[in-house]
C-alpha positions as CSV (number, residue, x, y, z in Angstrom):
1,X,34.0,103.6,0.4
2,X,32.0,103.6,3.8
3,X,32.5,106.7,6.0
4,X,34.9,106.6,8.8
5,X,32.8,106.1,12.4
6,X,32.9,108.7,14.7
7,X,34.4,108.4,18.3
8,X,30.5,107.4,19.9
9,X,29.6,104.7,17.1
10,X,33.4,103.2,18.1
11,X,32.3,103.9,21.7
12,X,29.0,102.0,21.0
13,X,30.2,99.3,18.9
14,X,33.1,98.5,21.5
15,X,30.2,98.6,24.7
16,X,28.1,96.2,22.4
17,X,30.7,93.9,21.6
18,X,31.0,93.4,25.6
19,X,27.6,93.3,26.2
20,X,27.6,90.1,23.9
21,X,30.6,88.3,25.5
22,X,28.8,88.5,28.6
23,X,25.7,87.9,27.2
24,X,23.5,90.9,27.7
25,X,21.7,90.1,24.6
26,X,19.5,93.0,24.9
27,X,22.1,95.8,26.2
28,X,24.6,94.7,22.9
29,X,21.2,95.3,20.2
30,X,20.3,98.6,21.7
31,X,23.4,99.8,21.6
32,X,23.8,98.2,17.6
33,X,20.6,99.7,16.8
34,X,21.6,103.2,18.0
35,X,24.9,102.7,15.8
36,X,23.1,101.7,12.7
37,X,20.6,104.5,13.3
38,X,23.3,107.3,13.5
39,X,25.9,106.1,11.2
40,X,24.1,103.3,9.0
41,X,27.0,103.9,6.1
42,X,29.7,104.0,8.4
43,X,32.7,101.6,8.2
44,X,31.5,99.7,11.7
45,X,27.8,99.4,10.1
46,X,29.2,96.0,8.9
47,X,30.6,94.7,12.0
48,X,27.8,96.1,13.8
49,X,25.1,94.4,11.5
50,X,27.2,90.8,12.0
51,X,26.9,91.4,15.4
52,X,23.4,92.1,15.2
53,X,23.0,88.7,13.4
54,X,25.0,86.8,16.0
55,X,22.6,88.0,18.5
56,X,19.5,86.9,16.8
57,X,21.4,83.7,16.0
58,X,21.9,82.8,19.3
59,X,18.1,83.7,20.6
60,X,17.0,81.3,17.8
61,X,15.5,84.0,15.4
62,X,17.2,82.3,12.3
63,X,15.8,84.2,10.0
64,X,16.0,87.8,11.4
65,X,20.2,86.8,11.8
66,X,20.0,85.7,8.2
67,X,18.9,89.0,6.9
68,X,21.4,91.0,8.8
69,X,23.9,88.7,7.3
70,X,22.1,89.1,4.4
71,X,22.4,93.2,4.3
72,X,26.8,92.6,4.4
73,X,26.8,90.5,1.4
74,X,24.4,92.4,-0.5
75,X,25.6,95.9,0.5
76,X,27.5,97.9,-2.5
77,X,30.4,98.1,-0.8
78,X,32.6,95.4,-0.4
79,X,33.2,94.1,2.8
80,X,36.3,92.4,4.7
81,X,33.0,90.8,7.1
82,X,31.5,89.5,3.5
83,X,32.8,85.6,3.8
84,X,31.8,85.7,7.2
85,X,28.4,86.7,7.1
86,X,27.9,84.1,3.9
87,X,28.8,81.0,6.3
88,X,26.5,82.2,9.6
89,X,23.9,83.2,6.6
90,X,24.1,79.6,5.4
91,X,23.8,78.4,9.0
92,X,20.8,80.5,9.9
């Protein structure tokens, strides 16, 4: 079972999540990367990798978005982002 995120990886997961609706591509990934750094086990790791994906997805880097999709799927742990990252896998 992934460990439950602190208050900072929700903070940073939550400030990413925005940074990508208004598309500060950049911003959202430094903010993902410093998530995945701190708390790579954590129950937001998933999310934060999808969203990770997403971003490389949209900048065109198919295969770096398929192998963050690729860590959810693979990952021990199941995921409730698992179907999710299969489909935007198969459309990287």
């Amino acid at each position: 079972v992934p460990a439950v995120s602190s208050n900072l990886s929700q903070k940073l997961y939550q400030d990413a999540q925005t940074a990508f609706d208004l598309g500060q591509d950049e911003s959202a990934g430094n903010k993902l990367k410093q998530l995945l750094q701190k708390e790579p086990t954590s129950d937001l790791a998933d999310d934060a990798q999808l969203l990770m994906g997403r971003i490389e997805f949209r900048k065109k880097k198919f295969q770096t978005a398929y192998n963050y999709f690729e860590q959810i799927f693979m990952s021990a742990y199941r995921s409730p982002r698992e179907n999710e990252a299969r489909i935007l896998g198969v459309q990287s």
